[in-house]
N, C-alpha and C positions, 0 to 999 in steps of 0.2 A: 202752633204759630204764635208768635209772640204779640201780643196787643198793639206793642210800639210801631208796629209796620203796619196798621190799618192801612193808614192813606198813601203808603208806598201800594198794598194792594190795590187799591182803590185806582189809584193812577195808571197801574199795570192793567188792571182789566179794561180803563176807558180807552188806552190805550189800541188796544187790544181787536174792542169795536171798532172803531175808527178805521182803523189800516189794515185788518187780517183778510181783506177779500184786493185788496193793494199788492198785486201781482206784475210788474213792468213787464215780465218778456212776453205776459199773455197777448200784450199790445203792442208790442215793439216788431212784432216779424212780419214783414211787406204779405199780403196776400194773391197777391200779382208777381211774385218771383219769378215764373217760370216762362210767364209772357214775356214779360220785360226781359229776359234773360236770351228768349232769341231775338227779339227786337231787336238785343243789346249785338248782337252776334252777328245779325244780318247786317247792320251798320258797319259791319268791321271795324267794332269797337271804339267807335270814335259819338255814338249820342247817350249822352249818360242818361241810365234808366232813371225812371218816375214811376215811384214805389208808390201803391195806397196800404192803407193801413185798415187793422180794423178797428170799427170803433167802441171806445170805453165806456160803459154804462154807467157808471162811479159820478157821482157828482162831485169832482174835485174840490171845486171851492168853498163846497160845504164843509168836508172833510179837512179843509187847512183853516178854515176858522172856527171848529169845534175842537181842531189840532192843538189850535193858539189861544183857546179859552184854557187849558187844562191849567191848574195851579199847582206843576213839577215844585216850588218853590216850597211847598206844605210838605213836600215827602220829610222823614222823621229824619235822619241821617244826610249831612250838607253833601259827602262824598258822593251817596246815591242819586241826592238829587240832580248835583252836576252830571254824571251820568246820563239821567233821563234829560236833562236838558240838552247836551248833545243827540240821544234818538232822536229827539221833536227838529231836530235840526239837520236828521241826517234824512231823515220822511219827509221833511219839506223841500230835501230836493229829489225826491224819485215824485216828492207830488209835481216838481216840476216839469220833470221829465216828461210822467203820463201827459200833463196838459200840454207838451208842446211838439208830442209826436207829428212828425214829419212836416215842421216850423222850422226852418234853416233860419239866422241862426241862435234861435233861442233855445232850440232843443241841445246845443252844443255844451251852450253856456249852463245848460242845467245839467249835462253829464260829464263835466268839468268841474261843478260843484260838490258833485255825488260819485264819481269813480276817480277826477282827477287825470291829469294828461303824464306819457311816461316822463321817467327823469331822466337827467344824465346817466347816470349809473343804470338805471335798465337797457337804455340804449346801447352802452355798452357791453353789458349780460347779450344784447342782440348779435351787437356784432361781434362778439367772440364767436357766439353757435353759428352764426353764417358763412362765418370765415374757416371752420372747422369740416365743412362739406366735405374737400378733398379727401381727408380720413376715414371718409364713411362710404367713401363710393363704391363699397364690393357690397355693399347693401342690397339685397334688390327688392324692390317693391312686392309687398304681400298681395296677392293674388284674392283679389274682393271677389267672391264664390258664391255669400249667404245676400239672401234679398230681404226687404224690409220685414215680410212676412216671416221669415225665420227671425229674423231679428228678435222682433215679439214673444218666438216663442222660444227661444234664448232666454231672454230677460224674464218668462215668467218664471223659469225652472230654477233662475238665479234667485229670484228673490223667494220663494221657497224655500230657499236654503237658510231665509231670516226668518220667514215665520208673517211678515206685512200684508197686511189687508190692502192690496193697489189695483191699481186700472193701468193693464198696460195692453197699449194701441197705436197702429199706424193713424199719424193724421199729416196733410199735406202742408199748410203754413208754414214753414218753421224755416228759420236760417243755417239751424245746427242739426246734426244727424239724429243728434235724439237729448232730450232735458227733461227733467223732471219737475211738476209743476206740483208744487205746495198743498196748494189749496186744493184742486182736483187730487190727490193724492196719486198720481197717474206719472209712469214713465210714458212720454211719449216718443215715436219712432218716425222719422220724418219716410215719408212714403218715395218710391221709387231708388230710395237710393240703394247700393250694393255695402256690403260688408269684409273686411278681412277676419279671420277667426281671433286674430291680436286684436282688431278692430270691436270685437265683441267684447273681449275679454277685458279691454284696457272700459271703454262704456258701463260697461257692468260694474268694475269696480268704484270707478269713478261715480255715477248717475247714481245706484241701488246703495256702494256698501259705504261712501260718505255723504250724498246729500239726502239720500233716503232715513240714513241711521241718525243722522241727526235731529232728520223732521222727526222722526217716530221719539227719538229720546227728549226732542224738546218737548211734546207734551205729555211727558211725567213731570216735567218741572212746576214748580208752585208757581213762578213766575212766567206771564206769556210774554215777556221778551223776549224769551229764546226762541220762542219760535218766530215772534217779526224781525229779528236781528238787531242783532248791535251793530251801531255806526263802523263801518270800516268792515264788517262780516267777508265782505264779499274776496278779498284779498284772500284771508283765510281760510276760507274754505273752499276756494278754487284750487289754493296750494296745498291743502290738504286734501283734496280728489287725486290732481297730479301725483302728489306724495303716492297716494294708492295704487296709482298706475304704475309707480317706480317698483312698490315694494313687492307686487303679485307678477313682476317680470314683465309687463307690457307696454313699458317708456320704452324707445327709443330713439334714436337721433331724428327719424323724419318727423317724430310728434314734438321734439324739443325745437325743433327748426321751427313748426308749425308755431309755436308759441313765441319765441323770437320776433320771427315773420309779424306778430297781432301787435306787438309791442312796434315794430316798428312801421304798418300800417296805420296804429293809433296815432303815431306822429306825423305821419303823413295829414289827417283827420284837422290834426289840433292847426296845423300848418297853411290850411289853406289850401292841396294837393287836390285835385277835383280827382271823382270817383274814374276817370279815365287814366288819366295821370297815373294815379294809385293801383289801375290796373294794368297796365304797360308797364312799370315798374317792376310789379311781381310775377309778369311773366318774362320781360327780356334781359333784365338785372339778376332775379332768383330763381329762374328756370321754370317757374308753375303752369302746370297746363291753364289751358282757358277755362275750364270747368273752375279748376282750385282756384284760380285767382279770381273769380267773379264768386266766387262762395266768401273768399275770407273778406274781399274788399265790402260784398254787402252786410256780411257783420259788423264790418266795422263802420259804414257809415249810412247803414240803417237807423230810422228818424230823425237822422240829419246828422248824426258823429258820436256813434253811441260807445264812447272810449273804455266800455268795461273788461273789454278782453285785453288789455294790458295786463292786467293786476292777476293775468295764471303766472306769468314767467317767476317774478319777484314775492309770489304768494309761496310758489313753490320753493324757491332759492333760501327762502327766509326759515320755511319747516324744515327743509334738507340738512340746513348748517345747524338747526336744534333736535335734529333725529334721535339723538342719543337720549335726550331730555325731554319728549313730549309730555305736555301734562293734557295726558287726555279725556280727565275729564273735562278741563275746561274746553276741548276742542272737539269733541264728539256730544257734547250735552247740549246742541244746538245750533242753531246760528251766530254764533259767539264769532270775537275776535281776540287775536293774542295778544294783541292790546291793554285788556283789561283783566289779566290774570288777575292783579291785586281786588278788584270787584267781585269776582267772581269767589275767591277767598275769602272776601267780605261774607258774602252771601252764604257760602259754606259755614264760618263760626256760628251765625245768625238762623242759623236752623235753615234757610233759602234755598237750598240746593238740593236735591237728588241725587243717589244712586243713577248709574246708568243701566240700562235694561238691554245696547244693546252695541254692539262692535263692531269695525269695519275685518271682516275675515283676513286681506288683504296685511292687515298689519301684528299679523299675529309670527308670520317668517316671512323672510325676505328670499324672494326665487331670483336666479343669477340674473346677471346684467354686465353685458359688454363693459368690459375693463375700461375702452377705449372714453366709452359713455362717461364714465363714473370720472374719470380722469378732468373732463370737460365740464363737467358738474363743478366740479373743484377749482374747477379757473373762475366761477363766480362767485367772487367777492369784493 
């Protein structure tokens, strides 16, 4: 290690302190789903649920003014430091976030800060795949056979296949079928729901062989920012989960719809569409049963408009159009973004970097994929 980066160390590990137990979806997923959910049902869908949350033990405020003491302005290298003054800046809005879970609408105005609302050009990316349905109607829906409980033991056999020390368990809170938490080191499977065997396989790649490979590669890194993430992470590395589900054969058109659908739910969010609204929408506009449309509409306006699942569709479109060219160290040696290739190079000449330890299987060959699909890929640009 070179001397010169003492107080770049130094800041990375205060860092480090600070925010590594700073986890938003531990606190973001309604605990009351399921009530609410027939509440919402009985009403014939006209009384928008009232989510509770659970609560965060974190002393916020303490953490955003030991945040805002740190002297990023000392690190040795001005590049670096601008850098780290952007993290300080991208944490202080997920510290928003946490404080303002289920605050309408200040929790918007904090995941507006921190994920961003879609653009023109995603909406567009929307409405190409939606308008593409008719092409894909000889589809027929995969046949969910496996329950949560197989699920689990899916994903242990899978991750086995890496070698990771994890905890994987059914637990019931959760808005998505299954996410893997950082800090717990743990795939979790959200309880009762059913599975397709595409449906496993596309999780698995996704959940275990990018967000798992990169937790485990980021703590080989000298620096612990890789594992709290660089500003803007989240695009990237949702686009490269996607990505994996493309390249192991288990994208298809109803999970690109489903990503579409979030981008254009998210607008609905930033808009002002109340969660009724938003769900009549996606069921008598884009055909979703009542189930799928009250899953995705609570995703997305979960703590009051929580616009992170925009950023799969255009995470994914961005690695897709650089497939040829990944540099995957900088994309698998963490929480990173592609953003800061040139940082990350930085850190590489400067001794900062690591080897990786460990790979997404998925991207090693590419299993077929509907002509039709790939064609429709190709229309966004």
């Amino acid at each position: 290690m070179k001397v010169a980066f003492e107080k770049l160390q130094e800041i990375d590990s205060s860092l480090h302190k600070l925010l590594g137990k700073v986890e938003l979806l531990l606190y973001i997923n309604p605990i009351n789903t399921e009530k609410v959910k027939q509440q919402f049902f009985k009403s014939k869908f006209i009384e928008s649920p009232q989510f509770r949350y659970p609560k965060c033990p974190l002393n916020i405020e303490r953490i955003r003014k030991e945040l805002f003491k740190l002297k990023i302005q000392k690190i040795e290298e001005q590049g670096v430091a601008d850098f780290y003054q952007e993290v300080r800046w991208y944490f202080s809005g997920v510290l928003d976030c946490l404080q303002h879970v289920g605050k309408e609408p200040l929790f918007l105005r904090s995941s507006l800060k921190t994920f961003g609302a879609p653009t023109q050009k995603e909406l567009e990316w929307a409405s190409i795949i939606v308008n593409a349905a008719p092409n894909f109607n000889d589809q027929t829906p995969a046949i969910k056979n496996f329950s949560a409980e197989e699920a689990v033991q899916f994903m242990k056999e899978f991750v086995s296949n890496y070698g990771f020390e994890v905890t994987v368990k059914a637990v019931t809170h959760m808005s998505s079928k299954a996410m893997v938490s950082n800090s717990q080191k743990a795939v979790l499977i959200k309880k009762g729901e059913r599975f397709s065997a595409q449906e496993l396989k596309s999780l698995a790649h996704h959940e275990i062989g990018v967000h798992l490979v990169t937790t485990f590669n980021a703590e080989k890194q000298q620096l612990k920012i890789f594992s709290l993430g660089f500003p803007f992470n989240v695009q990237t590395q949702e686009g490269l989960a996607v990505l994996s589900e493309y390249y192991c054969g288990a994208l298809d058109y109803d999970r690109l719809f489903e990503l579409a659908l979030r981008v254009i739910t998210a607008d609905y969010v930033v808009k002002g569409v109340t969660f009724v609204e938003a769900f009549d929408a996606l069921t008598k506009t884009f055909g979703l049963s009542n189930d799928r449309a009250f899953n995705m509409v609570t995703r997305l306006y979960r703590g009051g408009g929580f616009t992170k699942d925009r950023l799969y569709l255009p995470g994914f479109v961005e690695l897709y159009q650089q497939r040829n060219a990944l540099d995957k160290d900088l994309l698998f040696s963490g929480k990173t973004s592609s953003e800061y290739a040139a940082l990350v190079q930085n850190l590489k000449s400067n001794g900062l970097f690591s080897s990786l330890e460990y790979m997404s299987h998925s991207f090693d060959r590419q299993e077929p994929v509907d002509q039709r699909l790939d064609h429709l890929i190709e229309l966004l640009k």
